[in-house]
N, C-alpha and C positions, 0 to 999 in steps of 0.2 A: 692445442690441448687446453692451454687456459682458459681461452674461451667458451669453451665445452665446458668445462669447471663453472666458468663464471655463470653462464646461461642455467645449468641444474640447481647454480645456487640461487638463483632470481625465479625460479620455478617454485623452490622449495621454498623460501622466505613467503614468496605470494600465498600458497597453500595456507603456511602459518597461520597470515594474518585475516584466513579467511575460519579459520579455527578459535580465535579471538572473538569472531564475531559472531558465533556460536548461537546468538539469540535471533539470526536473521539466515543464515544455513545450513544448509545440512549437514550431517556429522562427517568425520570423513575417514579416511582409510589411516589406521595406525604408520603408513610411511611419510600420509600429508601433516599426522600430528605432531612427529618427532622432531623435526625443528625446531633448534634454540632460538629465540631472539630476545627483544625487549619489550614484545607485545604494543609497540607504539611505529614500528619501522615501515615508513610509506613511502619509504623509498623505491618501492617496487608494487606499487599497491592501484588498481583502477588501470591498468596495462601503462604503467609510465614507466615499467622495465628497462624500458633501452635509453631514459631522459639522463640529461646530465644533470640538469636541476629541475626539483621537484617544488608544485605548489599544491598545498590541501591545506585540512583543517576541522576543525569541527566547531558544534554549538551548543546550547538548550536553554530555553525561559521556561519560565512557569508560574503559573496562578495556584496561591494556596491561600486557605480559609481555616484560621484559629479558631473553633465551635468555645472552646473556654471564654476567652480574651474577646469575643465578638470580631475577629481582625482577619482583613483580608489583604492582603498586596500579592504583586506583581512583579518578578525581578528578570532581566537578562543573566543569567548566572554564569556563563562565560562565553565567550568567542575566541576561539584560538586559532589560530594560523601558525601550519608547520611550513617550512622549507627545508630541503635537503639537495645537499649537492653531492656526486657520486664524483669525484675524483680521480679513480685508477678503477681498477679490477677489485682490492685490498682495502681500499682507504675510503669512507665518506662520512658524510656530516650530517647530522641531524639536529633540528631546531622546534621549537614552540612557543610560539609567542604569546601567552593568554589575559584578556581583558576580564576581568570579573565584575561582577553587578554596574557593568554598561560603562562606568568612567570613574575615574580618580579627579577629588577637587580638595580643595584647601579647607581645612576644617574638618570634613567630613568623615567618618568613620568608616564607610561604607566605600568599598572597589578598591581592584589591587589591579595593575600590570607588572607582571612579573616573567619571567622566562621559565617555563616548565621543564624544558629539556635545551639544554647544548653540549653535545658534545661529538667525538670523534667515534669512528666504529673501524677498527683494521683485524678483517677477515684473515683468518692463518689458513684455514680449507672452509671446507664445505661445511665442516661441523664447528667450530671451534671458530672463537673472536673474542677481542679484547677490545671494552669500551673507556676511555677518557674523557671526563667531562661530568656535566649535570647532568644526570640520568634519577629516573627511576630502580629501586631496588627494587627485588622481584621476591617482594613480601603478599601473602593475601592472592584476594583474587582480584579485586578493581582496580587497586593500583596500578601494576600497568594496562588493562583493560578498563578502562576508565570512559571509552568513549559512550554518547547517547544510548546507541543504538546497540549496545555491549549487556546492560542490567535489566533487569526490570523495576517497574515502579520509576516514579520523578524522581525522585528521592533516591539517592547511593544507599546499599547497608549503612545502618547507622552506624553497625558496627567497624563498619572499617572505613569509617569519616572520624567517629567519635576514640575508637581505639587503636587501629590503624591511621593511620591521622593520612589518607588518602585526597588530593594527591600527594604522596609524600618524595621530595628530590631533593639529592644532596650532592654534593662534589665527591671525585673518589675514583675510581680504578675498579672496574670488574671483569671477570673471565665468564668466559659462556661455551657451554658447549654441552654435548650427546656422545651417548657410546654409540659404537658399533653392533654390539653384540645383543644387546638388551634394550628396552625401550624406558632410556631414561634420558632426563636432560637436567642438567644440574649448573649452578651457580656460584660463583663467590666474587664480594665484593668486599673494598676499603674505602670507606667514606667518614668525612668529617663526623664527629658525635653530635651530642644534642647541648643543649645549653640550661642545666637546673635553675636559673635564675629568672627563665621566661616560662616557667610550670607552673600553671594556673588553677585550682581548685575547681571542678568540672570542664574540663576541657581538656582532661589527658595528659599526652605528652609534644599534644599538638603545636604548643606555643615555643616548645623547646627548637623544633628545627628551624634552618638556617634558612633554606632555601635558596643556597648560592649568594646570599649577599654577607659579605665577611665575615663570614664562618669559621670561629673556633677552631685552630688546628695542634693544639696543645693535647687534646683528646680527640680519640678515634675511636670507629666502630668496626665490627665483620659481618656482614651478613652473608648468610647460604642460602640453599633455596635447590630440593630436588623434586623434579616431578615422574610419576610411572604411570604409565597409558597402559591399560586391557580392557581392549576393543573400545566398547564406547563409555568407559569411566577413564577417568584422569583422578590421579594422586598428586598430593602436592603436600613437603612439610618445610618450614624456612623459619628462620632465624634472626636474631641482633642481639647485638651484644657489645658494650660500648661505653667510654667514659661519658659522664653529664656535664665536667668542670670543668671549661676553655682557662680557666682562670692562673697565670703564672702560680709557682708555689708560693709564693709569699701572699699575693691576694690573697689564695686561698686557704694557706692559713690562719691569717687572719678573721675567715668566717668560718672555720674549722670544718672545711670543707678537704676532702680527698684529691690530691689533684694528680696528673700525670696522664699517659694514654689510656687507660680503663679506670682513673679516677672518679668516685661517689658513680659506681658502674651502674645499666640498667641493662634488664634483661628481655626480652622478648621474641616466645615461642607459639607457632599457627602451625594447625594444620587445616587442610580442605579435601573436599569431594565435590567432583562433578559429572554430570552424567546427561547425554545428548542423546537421543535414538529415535524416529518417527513420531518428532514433534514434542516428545515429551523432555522436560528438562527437570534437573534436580541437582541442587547446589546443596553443601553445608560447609559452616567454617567455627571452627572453635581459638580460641588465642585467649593470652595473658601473658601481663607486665608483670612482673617484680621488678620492685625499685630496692634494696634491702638495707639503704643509707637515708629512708627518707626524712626519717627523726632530724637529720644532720641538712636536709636541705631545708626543711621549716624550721630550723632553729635561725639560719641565716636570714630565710628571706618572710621567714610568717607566711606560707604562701596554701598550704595545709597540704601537704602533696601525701597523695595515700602511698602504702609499700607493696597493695598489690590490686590489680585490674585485672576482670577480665569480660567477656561477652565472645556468643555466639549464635551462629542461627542457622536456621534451614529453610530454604522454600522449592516448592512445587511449581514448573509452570509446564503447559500445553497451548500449541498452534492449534488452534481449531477449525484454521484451513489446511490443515496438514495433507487429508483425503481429496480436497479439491486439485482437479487437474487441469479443467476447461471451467471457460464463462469467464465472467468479468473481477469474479477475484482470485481465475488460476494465475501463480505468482507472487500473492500480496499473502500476509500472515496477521491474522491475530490472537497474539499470544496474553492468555489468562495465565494468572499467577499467585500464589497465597505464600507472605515470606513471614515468622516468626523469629524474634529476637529479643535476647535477654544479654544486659551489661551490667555493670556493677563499676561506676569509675573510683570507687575507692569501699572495694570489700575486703582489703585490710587497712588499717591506718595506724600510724606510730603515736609513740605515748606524746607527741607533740602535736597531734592532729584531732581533726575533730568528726567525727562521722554525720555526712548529709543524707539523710533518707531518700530524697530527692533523686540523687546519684545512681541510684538502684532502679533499675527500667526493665521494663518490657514494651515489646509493640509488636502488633498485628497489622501488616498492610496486604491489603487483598486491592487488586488491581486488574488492568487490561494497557497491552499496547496493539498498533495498529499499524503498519508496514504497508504505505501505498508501494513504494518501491524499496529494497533493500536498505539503504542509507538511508532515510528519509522514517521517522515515528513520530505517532501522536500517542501521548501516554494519559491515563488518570487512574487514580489511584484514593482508597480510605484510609486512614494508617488511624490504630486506636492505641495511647500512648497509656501506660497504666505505672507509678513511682510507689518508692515507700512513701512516710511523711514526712513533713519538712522539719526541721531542725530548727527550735528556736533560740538558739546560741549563736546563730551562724545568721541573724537577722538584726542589719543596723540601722537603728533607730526606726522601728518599726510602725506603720501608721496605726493609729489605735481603732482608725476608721476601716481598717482593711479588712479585707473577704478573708474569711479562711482559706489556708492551703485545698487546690483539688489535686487530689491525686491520680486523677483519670480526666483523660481529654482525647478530642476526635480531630484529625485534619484531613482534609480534601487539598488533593493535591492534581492541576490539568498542568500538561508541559507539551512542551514537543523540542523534538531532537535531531542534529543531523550530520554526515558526515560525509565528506567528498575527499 
């Protein structure tokens, strides 16, 4: 009987993660949707169902061209290699190993190896599991769908790179599961907080995580996260909420900083929509931060951190081989796409802060990808970037030779992507 158990749950998980992949098949039956997981689980993925240990992985480079700046380069943007090992019936292990911009060397500012994910997965039934380890939160939509062949365009939403700070993993304890009765699946997690003292002034709250390397555990976070399926839309609204201050009480007294578990707290709430059916796709996602203590973290560190963020977007795509059934491209997709996005990384800012126009964005990227086989894309892509104007407070020692601020600029972006 367990193994009956075990086999519908390596049925179900596969469905999942063929539902993740949403941008290369077809939609599927509200029973293949409702499986919980962590959207990165290949432990059962490419028919290695029955392996005790699992090798895969994914990739993508890409060529992009600065029309402003006259500048072009060329970068490996990461290489990642998963392993997993399946243990018992209950119990396995998941890993990611990711090399970003091709190597790490001395001096250089450029390339990270890091570990994306480690940790444990112990199955309680079919529905229901508890993760231990580095994992991903099941915040947004790329985050744990994050692979190539998962978005469109080269380029991830800005919006959930620059305000979702995707990929985003932290240490911590999460429960996962689905009702029975209703088509929902829902989440909670405990994870390390963020760190106010590595919050950057355009860049979010991206500098604050940890990413598993001695992470702060004087503060802590919660994040939820529920999604609802009817038919071929999916819902999805999630959460954080979390101390900023690793710092003992007394450091942080001393910078008259908040400390404790939801110490100098932050807040952040998303929701999303998505919709799959005969080729056509349609995403939107909206979120915002509130920091409500940020006066008190630029008083410490001068760092200008605003008190509230947010951005959102929507885009349109279609398979234009959708109709095609026979000939030499029944099988293969190319999927067109148009994605709009608007952020604001500091649309409110404390009487200690300074307002960058810059910060305030829009972009339009209208694109194509190209699927010889399922796993396998070639992407390109326009994106046209439009700001407020720049802030001349916020410019040190300024050249007196320099160009004026543009506040509009075009990028061409070719990649390609892949995942085994």
């Amino acid at each position: 009987m367990l193994r009956f158990i075990l086999l519908l749950s390596i049925l179900f998980y596969t469905c999942q993660r063929s539902r993740a992949q949403q941008a290369v098949t077809p939609a599927q039956t509200p029973a293949q949707q409702l499986i919980a997981n962590t959207g990165e689980d290949s432990m059962n993925t490419y028919g290695s169902g029955h392996a005790k240990t699992v090798i895969s992985g994914y990739g993508e480079l890409y060529y992009q061209r600065d029309f402003d700046r006259k500048q072009s380069l060329v970068d490996l943007k990461r290489a990642v290699l998963f392993v997993g090992h399946q243990f018992t019936g209950r119990i396995a292990f998941f890993s990611e190993l990711e090399v970003e911009d091709a190597k790490v060397e001395n001096g250089s500012f450029a390339g990270e190896v890091g570990m994306e994910q480690a940790y444990l997965k112990f199955s309680l039934n079919p529905r229901q599991y508890i993760v231990a380890g580095l994992f991903l939160p099941r915040i947004g939509i790329v985050n744990e769908n994050h692979l190539p062949i998962n978005f469109n365009g080269v380029e991830r939403p800005l919006v959930e790179t620059m305000i979702i700070p995707s990929t985003w993993r932290e240490i911590g304890v999460g429960f996962y599961g689905q009702t029975t009765a209703l088509p929902f699946t829902y989440s909670i997690a405990v994870v390390n907080g963020l760190n106010n003292s590595s919050f950057e002034h355009g860049s979010g709250i991206t500098g604050g995580r940890a990413e598993g390397q001695f992470a702060g555990a004087n503060n802590l976070a919660v994040t939820a996260a529920v999604h609802f399926f009817a038919g071929n839309w999916k819902f999805q609204v999630s959460g954080y909420a979390g101390g900023t201050t690793p710092l003992n009480p007394r450091a942080a007294d001393s910078l008259q900083l908040e400390s404790g578990v939801f110490g100098t707290p932050l807040y952040l709430a998303e929701g999303d929509i998505q919709y799959n059916n005969k080729g056509i796709s349609f995403k939107a996602l909206g979120c915002n931060i509130s920091i409500p203590e940020a006066a008190s973290i630029n008083r410490a560190y001068a760092s200008n951190v605003p008190s509230q963020i947010y951005g959102a977007y929507a885009e349109l795509g279609y398979n234009v081989l959708q109709t095609v059934k026979k000939g030499i491209f029944s099988g293969k997709q190319v999927n067109v796409f148009a994605r709009y996005e608007v952020l604001d990384l500091n649309a409110q800012i404390p009487t200690t802060g300074v307002y960058d126009g810059t910060e305030k964005q829009s972009h339009l990227v209208a694109g194509v990808g190209y699927f010889p086989i399922p796993h396998v894309v070639i992407k390109a892509d326009v994106r046209l970037m439009h700001t407020g104007p720049q802030n001349p407070d916020l410019l040190l020692n300024p050249n007196p030779n320099a160009l004026p601020y543009n506040p509009n600029n075009s990028f061409l972006n070719i990649g390609i992507g892949y995942s085994f």
